[in-house]
C-alpha positions as CSV (number, residue, x, y, z in Angstrom):
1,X,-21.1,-49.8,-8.2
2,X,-19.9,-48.1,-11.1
3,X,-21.3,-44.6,-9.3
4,X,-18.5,-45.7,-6.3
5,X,-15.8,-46.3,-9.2
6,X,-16.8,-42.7,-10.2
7,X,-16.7,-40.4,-7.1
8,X,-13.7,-42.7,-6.0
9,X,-11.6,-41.6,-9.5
10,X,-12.4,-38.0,-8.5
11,X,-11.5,-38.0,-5.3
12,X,-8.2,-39.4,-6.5
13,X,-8.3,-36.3,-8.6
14,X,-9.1,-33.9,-6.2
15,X,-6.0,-35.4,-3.9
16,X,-3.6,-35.4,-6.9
17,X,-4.8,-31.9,-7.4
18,X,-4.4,-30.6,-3.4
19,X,-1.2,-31.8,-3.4
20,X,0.4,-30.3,-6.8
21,X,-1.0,-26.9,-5.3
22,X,0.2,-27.4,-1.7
23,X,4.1,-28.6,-3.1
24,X,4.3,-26.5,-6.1
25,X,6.8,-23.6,-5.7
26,X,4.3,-21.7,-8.4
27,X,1.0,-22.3,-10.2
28,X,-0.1,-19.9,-12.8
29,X,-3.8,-20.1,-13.8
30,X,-4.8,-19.0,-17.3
31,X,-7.4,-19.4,-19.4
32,X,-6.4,-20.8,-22.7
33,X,-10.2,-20.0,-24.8
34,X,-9.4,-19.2,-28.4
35,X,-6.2,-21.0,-28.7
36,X,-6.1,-23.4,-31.5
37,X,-4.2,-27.1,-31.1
38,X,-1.0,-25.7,-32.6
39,X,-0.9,-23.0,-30.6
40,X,-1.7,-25.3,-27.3
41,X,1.0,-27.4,-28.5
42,X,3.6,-25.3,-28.9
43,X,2.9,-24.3,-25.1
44,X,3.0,-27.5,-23.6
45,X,6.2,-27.8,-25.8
46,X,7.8,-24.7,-23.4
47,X,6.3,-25.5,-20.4
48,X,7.8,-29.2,-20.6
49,X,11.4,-28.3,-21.3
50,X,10.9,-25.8,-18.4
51,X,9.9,-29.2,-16.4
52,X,6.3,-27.4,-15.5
53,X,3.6,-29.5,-15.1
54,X,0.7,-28.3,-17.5
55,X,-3.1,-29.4,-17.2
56,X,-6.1,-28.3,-18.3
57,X,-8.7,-29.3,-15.4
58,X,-12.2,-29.0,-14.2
59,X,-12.9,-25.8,-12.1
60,X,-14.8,-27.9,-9.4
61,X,-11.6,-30.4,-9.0
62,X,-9.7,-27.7,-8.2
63,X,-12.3,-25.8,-5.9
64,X,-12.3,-29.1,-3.9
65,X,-8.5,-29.6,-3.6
66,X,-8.7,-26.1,-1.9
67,X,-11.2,-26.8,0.6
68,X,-9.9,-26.7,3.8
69,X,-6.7,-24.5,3.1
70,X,-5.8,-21.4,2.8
71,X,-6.1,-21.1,-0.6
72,X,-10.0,-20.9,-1.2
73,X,-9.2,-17.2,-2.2
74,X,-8.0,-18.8,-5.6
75,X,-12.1,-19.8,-6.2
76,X,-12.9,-16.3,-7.6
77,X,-10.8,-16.8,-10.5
78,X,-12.1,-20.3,-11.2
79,X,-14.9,-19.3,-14.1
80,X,-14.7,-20.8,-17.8
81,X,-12.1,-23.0,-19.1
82,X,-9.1,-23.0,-16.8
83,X,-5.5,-24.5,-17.6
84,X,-3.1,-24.9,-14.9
85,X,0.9,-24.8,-15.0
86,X,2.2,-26.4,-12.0
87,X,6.2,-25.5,-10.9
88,X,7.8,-27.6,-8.5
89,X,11.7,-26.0,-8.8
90,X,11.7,-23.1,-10.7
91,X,8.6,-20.1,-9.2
92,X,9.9,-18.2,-12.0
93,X,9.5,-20.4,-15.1
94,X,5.5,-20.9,-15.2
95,X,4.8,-17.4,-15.3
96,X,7.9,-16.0,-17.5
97,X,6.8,-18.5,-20.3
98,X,3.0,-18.1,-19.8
99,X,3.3,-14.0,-20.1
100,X,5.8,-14.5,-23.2
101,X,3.3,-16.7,-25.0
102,X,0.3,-14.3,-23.5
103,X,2.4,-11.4,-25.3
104,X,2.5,-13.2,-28.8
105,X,-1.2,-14.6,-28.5
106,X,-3.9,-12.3,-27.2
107,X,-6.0,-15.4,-26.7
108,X,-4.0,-16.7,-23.6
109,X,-5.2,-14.8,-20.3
110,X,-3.7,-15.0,-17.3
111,X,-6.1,-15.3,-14.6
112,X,-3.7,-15.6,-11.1
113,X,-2.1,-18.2,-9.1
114,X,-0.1,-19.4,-6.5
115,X,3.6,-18.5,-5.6
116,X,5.3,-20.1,-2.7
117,X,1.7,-20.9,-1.0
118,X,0.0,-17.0,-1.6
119,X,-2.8,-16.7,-3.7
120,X,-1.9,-14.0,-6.1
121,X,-3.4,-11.7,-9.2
122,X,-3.1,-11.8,-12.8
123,X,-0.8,-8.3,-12.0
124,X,1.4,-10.2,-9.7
125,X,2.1,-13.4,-12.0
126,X,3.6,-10.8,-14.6
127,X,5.1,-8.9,-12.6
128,X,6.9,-12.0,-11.2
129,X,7.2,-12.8,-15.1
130,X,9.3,-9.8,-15.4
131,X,12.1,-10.5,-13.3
132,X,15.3,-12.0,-14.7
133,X,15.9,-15.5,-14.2
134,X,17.4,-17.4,-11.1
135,X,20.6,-17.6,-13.2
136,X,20.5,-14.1,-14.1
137,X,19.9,-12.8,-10.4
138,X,22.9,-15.1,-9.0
139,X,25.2,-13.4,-11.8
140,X,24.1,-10.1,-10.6
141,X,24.4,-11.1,-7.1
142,X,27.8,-12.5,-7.7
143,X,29.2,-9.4,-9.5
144,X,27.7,-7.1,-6.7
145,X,29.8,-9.5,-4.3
146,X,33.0,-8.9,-6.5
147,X,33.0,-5.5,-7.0
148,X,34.3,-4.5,-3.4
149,X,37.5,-7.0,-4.0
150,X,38.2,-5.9,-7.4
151,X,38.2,-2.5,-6.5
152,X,40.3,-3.3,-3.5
153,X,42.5,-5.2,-6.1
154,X,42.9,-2.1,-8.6
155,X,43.4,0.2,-5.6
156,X,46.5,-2.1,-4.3
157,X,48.3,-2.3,-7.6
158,X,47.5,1.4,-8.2
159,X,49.1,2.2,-5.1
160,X,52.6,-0.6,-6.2
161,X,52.8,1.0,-9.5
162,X,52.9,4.8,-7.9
163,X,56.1,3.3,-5.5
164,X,57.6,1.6,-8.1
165,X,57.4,4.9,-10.6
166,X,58.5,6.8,-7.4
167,X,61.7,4.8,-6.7
């Protein structure tokens, strides 16, 4: 019985698993070797207040939850000790905080992961890392948006001014 209570508690595991990867805007794979408790502490610390979901789990649980989807690419990166952030909001926030911390701490390697349901590399999680933040993009978007009426605006009163010097 107690060999039923087992595969029955992974199984749960494995589904837990499936689904975080299947709903997850963004899951960033690393592996976290050579980091000491402090260090891992100070992590989870980031990832929390970022409201990422971070885990350290067994290669073969994860292998399992991607059986039967498209993600059994993500396999080949599944070798030694393997810590998974899971983002279900933010795509940007597991991989911006993981490369910052990866920059400070040569231990931390990223290893890939999954952004809106794509398996991709190490390269593409910083890459993704790189790019300013949701706010920052909808501030830039916003002052793209403004620039035609403002200049329209500054046009108009240059154009008042020049009659009302004129008369």
């Amino acid at each position: 019985m107690a060999n039923a209570k087992i595969i029955q508690e992974k199984q749960e595991a494995v589904a837990v698993v499936a689904s975080k990867l299947t709903s997850s805007s963004s899951t960033v794979i690393a592996d976290y070797r050579g980091l000491n408790v402090a260090q891992v502490t100070e992590l989870r610390k980031q990832l929390r207040e970022a409201g990422v979901d971070f885990q350290v789990l067994k290669n073969s649980i994860v292998r399992r939850a991607t059986e039967g989807t498209e993600l059994t690419s993500l396999n080949d990166i599944l070798t030694g000790p393997t810590a998974v952030a899971f983002s279900g909001e933010d795509a940007v926030a597991p991989a911006k905080i993981l490369n910052n911390f990866a920059k400070k701490n040569d231990a931390l390697k990223l290893k890939g992961g999954i952004v809106e349901g794509k398996v991709v590399s190490a390269e593409e999680i910083k890459a993704l890392a790189e790019l300013p933040s949701r706010e920052g993009l909808l501030s830039m978007l916003l002052s793209v948006l403004q620039a035609p009426m403002r200049n329209f605006a500054l046009a108009v009163k240059a154009v008042g001014e020049k009659q009302e010097a004129s008369a």
